[in-house]
N, CA, C and O atoms as CSV, one atom per row, in Angstrom:
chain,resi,resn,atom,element,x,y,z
A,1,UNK,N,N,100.606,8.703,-96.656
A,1,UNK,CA,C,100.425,9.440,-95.424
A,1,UNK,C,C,98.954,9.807,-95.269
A,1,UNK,O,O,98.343,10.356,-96.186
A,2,UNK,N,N,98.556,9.592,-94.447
A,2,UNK,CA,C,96.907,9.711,-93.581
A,2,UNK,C,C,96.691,10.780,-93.095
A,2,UNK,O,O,97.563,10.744,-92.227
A,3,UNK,N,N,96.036,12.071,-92.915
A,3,UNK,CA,C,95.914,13.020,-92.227
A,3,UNK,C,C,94.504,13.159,-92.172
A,3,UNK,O,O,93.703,13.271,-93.100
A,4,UNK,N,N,94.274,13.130,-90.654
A,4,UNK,CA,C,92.757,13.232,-90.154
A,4,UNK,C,C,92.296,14.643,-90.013
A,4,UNK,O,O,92.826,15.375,-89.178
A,5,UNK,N,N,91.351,15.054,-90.774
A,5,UNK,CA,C,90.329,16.538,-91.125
A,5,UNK,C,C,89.505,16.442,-89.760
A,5,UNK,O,O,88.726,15.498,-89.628
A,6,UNK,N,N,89.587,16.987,-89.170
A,6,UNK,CA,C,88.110,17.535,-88.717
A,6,UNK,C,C,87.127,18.611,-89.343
A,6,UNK,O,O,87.637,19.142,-90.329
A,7,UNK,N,N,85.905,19.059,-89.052
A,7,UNK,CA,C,85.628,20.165,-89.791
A,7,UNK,C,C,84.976,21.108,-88.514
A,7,UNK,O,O,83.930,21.154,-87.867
A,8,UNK,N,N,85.717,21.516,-88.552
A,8,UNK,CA,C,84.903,22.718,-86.899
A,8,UNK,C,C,83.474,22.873,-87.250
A,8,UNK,O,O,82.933,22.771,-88.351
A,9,UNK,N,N,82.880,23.190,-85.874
A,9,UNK,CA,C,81.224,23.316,-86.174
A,9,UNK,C,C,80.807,24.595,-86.990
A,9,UNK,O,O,81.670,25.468,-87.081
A,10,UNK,N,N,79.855,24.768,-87.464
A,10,UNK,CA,C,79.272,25.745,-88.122
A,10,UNK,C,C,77.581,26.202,-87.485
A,10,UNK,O,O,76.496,25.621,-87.464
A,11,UNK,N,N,78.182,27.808,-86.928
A,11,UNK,CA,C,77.050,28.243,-86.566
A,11,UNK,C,C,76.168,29.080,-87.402
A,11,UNK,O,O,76.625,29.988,-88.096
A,12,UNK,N,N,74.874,28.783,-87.348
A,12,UNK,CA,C,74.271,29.818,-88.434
A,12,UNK,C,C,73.642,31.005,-87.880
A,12,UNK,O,O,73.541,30.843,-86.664
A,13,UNK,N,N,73.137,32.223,-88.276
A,13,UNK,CA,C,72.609,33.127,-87.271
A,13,UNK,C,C,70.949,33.185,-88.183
A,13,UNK,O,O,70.463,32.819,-89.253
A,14,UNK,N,N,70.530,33.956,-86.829
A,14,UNK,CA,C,68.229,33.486,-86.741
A,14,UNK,C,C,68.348,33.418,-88.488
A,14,UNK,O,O,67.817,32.445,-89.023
A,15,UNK,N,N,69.045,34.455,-89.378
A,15,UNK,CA,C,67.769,34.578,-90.554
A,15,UNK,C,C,68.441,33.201,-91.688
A,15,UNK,O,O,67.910,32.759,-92.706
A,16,UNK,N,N,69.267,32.942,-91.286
A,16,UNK,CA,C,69.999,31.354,-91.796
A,16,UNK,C,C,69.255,30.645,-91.095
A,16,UNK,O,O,69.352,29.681,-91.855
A,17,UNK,N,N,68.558,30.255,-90.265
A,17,UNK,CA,C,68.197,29.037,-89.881
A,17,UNK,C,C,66.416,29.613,-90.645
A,17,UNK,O,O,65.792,28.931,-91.457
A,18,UNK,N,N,66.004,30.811,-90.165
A,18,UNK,CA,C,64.863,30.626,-90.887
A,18,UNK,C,C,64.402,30.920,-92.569
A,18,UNK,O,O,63.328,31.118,-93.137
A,19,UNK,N,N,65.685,30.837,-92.953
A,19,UNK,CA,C,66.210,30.456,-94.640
A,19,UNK,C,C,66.113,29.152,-94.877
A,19,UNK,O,O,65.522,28.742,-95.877
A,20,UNK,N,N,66.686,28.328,-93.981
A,20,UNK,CA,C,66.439,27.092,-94.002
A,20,UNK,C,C,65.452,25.858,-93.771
A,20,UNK,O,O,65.243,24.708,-94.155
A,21,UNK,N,N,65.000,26.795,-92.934
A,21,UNK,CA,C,63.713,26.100,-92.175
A,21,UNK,C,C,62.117,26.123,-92.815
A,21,UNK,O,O,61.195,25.309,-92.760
A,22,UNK,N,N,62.271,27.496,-93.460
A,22,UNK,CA,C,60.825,28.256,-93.852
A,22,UNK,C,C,59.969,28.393,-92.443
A,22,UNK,O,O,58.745,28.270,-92.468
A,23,UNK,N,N,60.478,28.581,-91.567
A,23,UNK,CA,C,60.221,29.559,-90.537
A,23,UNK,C,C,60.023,30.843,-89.558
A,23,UNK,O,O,60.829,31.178,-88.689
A,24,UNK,N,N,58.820,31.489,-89.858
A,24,UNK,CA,C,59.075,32.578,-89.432
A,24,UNK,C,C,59.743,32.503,-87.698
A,24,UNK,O,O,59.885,31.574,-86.903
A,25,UNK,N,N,60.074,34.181,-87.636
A,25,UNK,CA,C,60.839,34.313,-86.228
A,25,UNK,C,C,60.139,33.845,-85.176
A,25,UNK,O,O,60.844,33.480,-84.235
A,26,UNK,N,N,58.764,33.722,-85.014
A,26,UNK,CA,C,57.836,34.248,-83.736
A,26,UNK,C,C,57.653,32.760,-83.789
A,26,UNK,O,O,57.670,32.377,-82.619
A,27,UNK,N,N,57.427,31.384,-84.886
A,27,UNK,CA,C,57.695,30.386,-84.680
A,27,UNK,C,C,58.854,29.645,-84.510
A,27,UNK,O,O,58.850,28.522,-84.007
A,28,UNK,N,N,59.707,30.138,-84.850
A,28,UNK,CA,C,60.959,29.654,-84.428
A,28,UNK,C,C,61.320,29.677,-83.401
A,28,UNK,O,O,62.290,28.925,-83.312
A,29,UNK,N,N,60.944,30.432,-81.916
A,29,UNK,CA,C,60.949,31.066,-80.795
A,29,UNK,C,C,59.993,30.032,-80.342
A,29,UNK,O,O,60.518,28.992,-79.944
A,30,UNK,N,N,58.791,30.091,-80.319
A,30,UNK,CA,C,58.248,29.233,-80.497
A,30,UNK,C,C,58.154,27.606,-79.959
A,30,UNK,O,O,57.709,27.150,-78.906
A,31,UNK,N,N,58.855,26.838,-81.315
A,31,UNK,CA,C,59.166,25.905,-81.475
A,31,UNK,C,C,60.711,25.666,-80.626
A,31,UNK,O,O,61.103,24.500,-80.653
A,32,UNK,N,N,61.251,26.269,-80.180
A,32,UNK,CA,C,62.076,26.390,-78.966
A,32,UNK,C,C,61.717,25.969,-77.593
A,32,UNK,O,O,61.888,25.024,-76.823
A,33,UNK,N,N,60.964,27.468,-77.673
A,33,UNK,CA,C,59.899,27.458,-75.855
A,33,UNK,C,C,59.492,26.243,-75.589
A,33,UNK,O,O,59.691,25.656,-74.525
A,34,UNK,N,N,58.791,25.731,-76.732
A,34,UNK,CA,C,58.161,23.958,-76.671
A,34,UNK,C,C,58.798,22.926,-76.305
A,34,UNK,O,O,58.183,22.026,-75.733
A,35,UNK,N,N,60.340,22.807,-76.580
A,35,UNK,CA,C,61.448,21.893,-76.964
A,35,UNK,C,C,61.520,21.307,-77.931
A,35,UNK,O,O,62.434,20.506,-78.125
A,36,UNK,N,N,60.217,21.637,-79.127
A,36,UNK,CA,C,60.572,20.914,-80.143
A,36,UNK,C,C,61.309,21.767,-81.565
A,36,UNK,O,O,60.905,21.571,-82.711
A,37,UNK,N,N,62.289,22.594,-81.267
A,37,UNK,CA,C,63.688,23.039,-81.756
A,37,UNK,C,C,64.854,23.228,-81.299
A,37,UNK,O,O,64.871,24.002,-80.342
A,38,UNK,N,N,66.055,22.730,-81.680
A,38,UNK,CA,C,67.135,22.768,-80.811
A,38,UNK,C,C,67.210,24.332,-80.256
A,38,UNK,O,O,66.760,25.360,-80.762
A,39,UNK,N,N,68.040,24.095,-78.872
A,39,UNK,CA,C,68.124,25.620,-78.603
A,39,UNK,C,C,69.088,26.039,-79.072
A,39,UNK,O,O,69.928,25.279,-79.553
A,40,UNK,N,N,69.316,28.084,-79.060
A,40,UNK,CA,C,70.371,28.548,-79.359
A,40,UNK,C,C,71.197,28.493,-78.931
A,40,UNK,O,O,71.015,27.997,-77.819
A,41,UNK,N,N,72.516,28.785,-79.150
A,41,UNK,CA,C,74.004,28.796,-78.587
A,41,UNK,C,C,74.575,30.578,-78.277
A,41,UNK,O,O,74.959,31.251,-79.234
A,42,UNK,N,N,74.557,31.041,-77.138
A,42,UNK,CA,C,74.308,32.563,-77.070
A,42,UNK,C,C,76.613,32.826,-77.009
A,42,UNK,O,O,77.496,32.295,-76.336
A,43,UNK,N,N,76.604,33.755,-77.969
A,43,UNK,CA,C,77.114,33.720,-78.876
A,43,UNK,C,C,78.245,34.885,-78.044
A,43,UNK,O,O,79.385,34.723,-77.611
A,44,UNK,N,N,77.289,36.138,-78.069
A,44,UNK,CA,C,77.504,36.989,-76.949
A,44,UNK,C,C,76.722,37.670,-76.048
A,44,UNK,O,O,76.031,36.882,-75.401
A,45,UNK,N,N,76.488,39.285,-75.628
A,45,UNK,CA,C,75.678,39.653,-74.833
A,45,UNK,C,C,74.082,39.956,-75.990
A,45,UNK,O,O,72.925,40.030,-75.577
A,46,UNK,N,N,74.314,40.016,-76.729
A,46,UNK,CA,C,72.997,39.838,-77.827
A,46,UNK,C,C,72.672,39.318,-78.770
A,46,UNK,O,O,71.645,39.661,-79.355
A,47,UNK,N,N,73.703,38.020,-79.331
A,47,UNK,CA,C,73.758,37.685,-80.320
A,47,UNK,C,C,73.933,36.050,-79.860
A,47,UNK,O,O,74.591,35.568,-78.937
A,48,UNK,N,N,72.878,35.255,-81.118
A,48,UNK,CA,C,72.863,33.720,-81.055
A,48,UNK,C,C,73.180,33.173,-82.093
A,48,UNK,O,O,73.461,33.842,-83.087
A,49,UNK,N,N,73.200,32.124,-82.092
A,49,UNK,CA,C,73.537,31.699,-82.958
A,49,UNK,C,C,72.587,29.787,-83.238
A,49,UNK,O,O,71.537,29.592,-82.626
A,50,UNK,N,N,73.203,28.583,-84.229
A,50,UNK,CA,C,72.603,27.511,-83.922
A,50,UNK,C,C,73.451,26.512,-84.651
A,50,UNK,O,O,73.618,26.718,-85.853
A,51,UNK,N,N,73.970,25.541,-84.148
A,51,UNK,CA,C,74.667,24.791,-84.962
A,51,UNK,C,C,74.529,24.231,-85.939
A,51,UNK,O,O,73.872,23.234,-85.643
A,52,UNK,N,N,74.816,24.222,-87.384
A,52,UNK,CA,C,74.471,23.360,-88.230
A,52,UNK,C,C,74.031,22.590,-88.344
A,52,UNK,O,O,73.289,22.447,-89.317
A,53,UNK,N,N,74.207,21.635,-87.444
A,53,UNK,CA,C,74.140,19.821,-87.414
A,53,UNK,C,C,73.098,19.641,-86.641
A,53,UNK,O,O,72.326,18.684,-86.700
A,54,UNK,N,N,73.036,20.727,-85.757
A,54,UNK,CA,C,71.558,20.832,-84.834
A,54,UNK,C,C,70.368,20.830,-86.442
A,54,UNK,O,O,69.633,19.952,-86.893
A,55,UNK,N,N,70.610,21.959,-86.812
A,55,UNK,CA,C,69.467,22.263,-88.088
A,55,UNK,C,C,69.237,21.374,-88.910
A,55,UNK,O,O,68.149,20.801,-88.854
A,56,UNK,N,N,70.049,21.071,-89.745
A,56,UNK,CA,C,70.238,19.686,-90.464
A,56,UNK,C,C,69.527,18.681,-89.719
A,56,UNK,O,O,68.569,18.236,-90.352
A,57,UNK,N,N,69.690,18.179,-88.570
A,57,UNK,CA,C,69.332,17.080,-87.997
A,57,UNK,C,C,67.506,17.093,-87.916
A,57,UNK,O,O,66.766,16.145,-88.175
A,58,UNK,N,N,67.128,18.424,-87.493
A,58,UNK,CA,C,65.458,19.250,-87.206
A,58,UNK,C,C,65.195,18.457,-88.455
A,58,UNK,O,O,64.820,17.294,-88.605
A,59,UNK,N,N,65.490,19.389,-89.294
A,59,UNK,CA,C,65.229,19.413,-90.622
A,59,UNK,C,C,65.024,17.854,-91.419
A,59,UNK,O,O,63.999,17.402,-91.930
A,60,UNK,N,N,66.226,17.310,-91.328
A,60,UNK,CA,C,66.022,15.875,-91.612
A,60,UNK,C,C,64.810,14.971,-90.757
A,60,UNK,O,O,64.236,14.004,-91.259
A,61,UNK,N,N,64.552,15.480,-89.394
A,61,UNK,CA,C,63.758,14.336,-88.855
A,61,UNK,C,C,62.371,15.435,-89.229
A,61,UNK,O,O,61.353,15.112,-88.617
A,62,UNK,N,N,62.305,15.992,-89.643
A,62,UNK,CA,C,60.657,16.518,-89.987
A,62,UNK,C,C,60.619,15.954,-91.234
A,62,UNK,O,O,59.641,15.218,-91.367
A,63,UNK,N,N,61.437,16.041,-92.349
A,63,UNK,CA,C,61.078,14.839,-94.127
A,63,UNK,C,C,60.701,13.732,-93.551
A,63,UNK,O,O,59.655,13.160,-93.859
A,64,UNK,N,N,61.601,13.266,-92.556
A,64,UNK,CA,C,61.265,11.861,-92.481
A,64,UNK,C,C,59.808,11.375,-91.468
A,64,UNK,O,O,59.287,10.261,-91.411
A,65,UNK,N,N,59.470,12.465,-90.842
A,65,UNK,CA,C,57.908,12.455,-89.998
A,65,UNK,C,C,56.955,13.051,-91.185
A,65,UNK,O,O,55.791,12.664,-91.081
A,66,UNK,N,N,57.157,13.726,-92.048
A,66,UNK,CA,C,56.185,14.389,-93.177
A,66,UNK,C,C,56.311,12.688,-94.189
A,66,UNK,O,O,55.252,12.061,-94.201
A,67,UNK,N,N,57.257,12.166,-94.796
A,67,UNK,CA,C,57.353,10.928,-95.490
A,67,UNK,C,C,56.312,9.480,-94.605
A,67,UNK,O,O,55.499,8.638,-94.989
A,68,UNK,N,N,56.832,9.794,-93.524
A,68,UNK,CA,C,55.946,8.316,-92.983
A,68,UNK,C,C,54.703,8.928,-92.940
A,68,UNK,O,O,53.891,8.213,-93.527
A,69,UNK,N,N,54.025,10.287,-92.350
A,69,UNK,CA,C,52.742,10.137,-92.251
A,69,UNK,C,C,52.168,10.033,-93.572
A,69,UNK,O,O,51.066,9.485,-93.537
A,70,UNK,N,N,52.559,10.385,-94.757
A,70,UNK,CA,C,52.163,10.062,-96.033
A,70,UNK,C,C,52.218,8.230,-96.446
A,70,UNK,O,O,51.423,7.524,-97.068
A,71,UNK,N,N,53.473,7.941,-95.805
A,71,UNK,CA,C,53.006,6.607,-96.254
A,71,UNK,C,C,51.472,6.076,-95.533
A,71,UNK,O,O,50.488,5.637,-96.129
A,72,UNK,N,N,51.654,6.279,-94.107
A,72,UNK,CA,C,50.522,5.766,-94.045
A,72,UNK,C,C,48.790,6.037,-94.051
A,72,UNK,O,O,47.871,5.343,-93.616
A,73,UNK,N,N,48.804,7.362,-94.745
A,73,UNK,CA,C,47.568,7.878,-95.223
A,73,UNK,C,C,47.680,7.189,-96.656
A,73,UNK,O,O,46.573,7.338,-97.174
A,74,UNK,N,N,48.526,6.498,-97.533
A,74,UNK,CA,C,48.428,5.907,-98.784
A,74,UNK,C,C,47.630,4.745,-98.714
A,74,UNK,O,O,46.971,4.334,-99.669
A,75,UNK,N,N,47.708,3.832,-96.837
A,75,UNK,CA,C,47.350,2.792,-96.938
A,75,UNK,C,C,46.048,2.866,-96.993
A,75,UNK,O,O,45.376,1.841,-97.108
């Protein structure tokens, strides 16, 4: 018997993402305003939040922009 999992999303709140990030608040805001951080998900009348997979994803494509510009300062 087969039973298909989903895994519901996972939101993190500001000081989880800038746990994760090594981002302070005022850049994290920031890097928003710009578009170059996913935006928040407003949660309620004062509270946000950010999806996991959003962060993860940031996160993964900055190793992989920090990895290539190193490769090609090696050349």
């Amino acid at each position: 018997m087969h039973t298909k999992t989903s895994t519901a999303p996972t939101i993190l709140r500001r000081l989880q993402v800038q746990q994760r990030t090594g981002l302070s608040r005022s850049t994290l805001y920031q890097y928003i305003k710009d578009g170059a951080f996913p935006a928040s998900i407003q949660l309620g009348p004062r509270a946000v939040g950010w999806l996991e997979s959003d962060v993860s994803d940031w996160i993964a494509s900055r190793v992989k922009l920090a990895r290539l510009g190193n490769a090609s300062m090696s050349r």
